[in-house]
N, CA, C and O atoms as CSV, one atom per row, in Angstrom:
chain,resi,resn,atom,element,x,y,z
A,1,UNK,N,N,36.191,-40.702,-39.023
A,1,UNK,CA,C,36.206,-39.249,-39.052
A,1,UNK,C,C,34.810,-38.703,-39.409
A,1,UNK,O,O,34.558,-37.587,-38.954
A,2,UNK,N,N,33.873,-39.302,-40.143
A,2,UNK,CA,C,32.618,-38.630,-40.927
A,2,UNK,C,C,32.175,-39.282,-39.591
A,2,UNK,O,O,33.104,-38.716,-39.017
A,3,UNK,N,N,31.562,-39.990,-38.565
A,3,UNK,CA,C,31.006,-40.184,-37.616
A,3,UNK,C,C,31.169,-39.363,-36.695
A,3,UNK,O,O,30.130,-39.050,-36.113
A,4,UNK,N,N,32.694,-38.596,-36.120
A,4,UNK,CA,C,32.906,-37.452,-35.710
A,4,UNK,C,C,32.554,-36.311,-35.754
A,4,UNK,O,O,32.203,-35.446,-34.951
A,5,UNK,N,N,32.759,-36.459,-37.316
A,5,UNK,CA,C,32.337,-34.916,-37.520
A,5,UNK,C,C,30.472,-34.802,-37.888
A,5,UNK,O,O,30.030,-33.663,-37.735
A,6,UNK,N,N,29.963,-35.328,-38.108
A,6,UNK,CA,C,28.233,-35.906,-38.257
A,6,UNK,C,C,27.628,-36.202,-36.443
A,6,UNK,O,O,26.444,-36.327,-36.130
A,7,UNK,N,N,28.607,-36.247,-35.654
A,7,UNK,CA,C,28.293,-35.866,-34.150
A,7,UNK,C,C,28.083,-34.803,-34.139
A,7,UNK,O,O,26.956,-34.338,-34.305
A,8,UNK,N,N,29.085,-34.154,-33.944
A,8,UNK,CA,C,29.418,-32.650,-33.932
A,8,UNK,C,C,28.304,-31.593,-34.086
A,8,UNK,O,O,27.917,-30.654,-33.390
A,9,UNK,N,N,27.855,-32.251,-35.569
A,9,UNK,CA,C,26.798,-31.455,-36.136
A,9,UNK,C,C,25.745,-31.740,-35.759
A,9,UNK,O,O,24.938,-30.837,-35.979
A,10,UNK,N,N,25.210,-32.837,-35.134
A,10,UNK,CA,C,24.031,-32.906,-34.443
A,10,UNK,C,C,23.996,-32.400,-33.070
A,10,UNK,O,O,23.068,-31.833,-32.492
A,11,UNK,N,N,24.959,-32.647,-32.720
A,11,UNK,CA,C,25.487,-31.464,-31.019
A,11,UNK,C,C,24.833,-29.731,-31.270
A,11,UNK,O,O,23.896,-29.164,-30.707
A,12,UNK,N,N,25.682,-29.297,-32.236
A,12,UNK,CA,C,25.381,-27.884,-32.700
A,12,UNK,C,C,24.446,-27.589,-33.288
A,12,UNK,O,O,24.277,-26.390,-33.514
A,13,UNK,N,N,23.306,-28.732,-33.848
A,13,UNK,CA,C,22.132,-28.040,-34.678
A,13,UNK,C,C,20.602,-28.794,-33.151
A,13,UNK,O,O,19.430,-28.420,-33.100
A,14,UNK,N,N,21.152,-29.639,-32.388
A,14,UNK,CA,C,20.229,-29.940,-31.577
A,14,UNK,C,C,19.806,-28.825,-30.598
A,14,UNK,O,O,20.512,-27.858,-30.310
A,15,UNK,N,N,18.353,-29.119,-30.038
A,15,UNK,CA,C,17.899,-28.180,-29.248
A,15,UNK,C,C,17.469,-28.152,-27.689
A,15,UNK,O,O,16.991,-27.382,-26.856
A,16,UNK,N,N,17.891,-29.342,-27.805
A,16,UNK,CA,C,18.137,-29.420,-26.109
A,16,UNK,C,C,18.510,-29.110,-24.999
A,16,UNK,O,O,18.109,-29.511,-23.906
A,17,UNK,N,N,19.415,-28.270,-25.292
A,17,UNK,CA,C,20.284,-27.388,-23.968
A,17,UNK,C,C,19.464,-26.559,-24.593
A,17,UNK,O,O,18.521,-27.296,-24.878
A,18,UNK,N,N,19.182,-25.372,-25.039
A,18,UNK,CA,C,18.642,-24.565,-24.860
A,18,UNK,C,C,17.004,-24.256,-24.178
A,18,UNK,O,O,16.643,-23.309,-23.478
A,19,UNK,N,N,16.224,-25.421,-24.674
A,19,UNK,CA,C,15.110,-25.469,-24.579
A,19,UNK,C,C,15.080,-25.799,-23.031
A,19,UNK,O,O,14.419,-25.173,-22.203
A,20,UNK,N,N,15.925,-26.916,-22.765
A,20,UNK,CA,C,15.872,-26.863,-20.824
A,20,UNK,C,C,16.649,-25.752,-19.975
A,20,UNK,O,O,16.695,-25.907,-18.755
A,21,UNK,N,N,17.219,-24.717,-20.516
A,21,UNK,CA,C,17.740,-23.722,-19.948
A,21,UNK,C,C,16.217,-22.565,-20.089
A,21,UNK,O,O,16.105,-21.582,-19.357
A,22,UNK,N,N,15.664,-22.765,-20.653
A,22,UNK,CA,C,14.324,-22.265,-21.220
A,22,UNK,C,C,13.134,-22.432,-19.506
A,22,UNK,O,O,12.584,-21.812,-18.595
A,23,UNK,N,N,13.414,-23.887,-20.162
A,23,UNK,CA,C,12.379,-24.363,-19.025
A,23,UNK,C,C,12.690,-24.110,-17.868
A,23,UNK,O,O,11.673,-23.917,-17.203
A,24,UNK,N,N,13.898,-23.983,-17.104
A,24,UNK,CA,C,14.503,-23.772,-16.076
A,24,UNK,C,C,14.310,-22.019,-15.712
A,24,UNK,O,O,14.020,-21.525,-14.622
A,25,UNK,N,N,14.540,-21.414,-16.834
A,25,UNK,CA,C,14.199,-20.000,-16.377
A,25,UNK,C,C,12.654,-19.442,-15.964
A,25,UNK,O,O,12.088,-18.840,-15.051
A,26,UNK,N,N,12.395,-20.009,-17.157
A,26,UNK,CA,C,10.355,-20.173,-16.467
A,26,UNK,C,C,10.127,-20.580,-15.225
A,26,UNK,O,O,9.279,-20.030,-14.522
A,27,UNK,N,N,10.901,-21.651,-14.792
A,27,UNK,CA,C,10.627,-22.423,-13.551
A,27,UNK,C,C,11.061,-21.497,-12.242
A,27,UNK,O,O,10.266,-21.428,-11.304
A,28,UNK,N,N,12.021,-20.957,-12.196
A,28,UNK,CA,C,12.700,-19.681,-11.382
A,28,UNK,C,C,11.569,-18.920,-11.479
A,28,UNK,O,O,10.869,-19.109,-10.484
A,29,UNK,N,N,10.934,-17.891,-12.490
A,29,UNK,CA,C,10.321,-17.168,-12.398
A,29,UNK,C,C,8.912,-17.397,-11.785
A,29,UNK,O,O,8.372,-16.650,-10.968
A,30,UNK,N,N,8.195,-18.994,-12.506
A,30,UNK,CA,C,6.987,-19.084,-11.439
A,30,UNK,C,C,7.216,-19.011,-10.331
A,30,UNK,O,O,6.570,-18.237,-9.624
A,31,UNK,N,N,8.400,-19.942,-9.733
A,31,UNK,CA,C,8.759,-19.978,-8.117
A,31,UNK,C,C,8.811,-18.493,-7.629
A,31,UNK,O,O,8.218,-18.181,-6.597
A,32,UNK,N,N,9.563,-17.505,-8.412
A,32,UNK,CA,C,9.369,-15.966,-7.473
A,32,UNK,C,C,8.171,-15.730,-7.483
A,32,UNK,O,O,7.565,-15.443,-6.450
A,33,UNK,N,N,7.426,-15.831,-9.024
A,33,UNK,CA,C,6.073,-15.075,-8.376
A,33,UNK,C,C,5.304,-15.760,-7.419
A,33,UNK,O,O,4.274,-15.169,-7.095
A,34,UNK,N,N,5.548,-17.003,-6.793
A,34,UNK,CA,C,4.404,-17.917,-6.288
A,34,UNK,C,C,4.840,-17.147,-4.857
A,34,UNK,O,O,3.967,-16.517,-4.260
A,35,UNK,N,N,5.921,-17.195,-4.431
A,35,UNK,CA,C,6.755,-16.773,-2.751
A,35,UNK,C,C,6.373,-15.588,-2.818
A,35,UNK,O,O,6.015,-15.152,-1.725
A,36,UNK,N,N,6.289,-14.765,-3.795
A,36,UNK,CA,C,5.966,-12.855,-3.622
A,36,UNK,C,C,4.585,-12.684,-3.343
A,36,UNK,O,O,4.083,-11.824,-2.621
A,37,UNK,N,N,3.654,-14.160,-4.391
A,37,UNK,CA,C,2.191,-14.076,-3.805
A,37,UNK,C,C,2.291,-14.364,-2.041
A,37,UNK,O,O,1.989,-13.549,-1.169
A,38,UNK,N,N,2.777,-15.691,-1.853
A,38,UNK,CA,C,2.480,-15.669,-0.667
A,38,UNK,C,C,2.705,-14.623,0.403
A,38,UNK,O,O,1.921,-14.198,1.252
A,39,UNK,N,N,3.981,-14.306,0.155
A,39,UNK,CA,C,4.224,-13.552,1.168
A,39,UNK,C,C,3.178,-12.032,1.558
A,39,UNK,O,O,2.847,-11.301,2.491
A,40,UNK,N,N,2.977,-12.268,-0.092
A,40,UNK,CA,C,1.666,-10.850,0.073
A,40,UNK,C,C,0.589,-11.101,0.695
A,40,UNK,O,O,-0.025,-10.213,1.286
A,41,UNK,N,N,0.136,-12.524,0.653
A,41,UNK,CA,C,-0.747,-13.196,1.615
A,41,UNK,C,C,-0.675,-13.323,3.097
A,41,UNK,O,O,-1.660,-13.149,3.816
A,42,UNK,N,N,0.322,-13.582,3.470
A,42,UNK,CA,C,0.820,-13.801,4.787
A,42,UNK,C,C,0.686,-12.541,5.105
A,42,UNK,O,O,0.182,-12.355,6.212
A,43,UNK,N,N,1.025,-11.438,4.385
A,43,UNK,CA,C,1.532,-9.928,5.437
A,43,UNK,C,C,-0.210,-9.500,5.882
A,43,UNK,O,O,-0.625,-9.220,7.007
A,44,UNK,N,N,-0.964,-9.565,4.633
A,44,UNK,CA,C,-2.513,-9.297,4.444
A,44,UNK,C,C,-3.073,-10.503,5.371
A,44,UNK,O,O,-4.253,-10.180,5.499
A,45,UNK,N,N,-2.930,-11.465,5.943
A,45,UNK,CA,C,-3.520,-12.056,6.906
A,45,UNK,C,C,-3.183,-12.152,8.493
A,45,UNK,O,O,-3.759,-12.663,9.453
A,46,UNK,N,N,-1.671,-11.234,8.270
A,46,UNK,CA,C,-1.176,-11.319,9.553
A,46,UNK,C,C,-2.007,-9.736,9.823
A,46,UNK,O,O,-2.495,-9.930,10.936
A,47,UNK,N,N,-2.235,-8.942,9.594
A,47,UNK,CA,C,-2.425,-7.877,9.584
A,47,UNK,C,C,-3.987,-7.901,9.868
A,47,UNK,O,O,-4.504,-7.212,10.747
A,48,UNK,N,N,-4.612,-8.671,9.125
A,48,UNK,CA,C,-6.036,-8.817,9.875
A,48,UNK,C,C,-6.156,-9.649,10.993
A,48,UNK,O,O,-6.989,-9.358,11.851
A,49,UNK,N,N,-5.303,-10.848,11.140
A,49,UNK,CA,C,-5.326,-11.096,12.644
A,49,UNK,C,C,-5.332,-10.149,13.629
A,49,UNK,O,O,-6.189,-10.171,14.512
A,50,UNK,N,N,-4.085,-8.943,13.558
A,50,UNK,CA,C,-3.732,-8.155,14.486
A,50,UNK,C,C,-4.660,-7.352,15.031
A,50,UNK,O,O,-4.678,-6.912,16.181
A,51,UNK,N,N,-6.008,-7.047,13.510
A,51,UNK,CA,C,-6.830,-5.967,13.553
A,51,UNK,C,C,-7.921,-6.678,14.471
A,51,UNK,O,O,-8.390,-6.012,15.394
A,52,UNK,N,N,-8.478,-8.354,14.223
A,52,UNK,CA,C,-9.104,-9.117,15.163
A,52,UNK,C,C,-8.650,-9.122,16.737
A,52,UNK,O,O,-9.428,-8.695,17.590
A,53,UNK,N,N,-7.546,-9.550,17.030
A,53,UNK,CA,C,-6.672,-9.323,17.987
A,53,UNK,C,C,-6.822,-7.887,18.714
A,53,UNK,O,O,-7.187,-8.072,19.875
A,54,UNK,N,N,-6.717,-7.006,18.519
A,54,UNK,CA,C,-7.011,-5.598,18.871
A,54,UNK,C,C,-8.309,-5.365,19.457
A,54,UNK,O,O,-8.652,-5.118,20.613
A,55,UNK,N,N,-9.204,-5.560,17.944
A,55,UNK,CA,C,-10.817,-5.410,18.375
A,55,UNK,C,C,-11.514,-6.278,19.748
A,55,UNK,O,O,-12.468,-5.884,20.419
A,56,UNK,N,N,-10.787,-7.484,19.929
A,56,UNK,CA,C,-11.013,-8.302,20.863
A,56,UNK,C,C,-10.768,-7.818,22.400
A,56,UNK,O,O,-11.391,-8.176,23.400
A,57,UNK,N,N,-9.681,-6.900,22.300
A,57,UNK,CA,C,-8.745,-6.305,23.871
A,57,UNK,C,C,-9.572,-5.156,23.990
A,57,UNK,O,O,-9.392,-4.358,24.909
């Protein structure tokens, strides 16, 4: 029973689930900002192609 209950309590005072639910939310958030950069990249390079493209015709 004291091995049970001395689990228990290391379950509830450990910090492991939280700290990788941690890391996991950080990880989501770099990934959006990295796709929102790109895509801001992509629109800003497609857009000067078009303007090359144009000047060329």
């Amino acid at each position: 029973m004291k091995n049970l209950t001395k689990s228990i309590k290391n379950f509830l005072v450990s910090e492991d689930g939280p700290t990788a639910v941690e890391y996991a939310v950080m990880l989501a958030l770099i990934v959006i900002v990295c796709l929102t950069a790109i895509q801001a990249v992509g629109t800003n390079a497609n857009a000067k192609f078009e303007q090359v493209r144009d000047a060329l015709t």
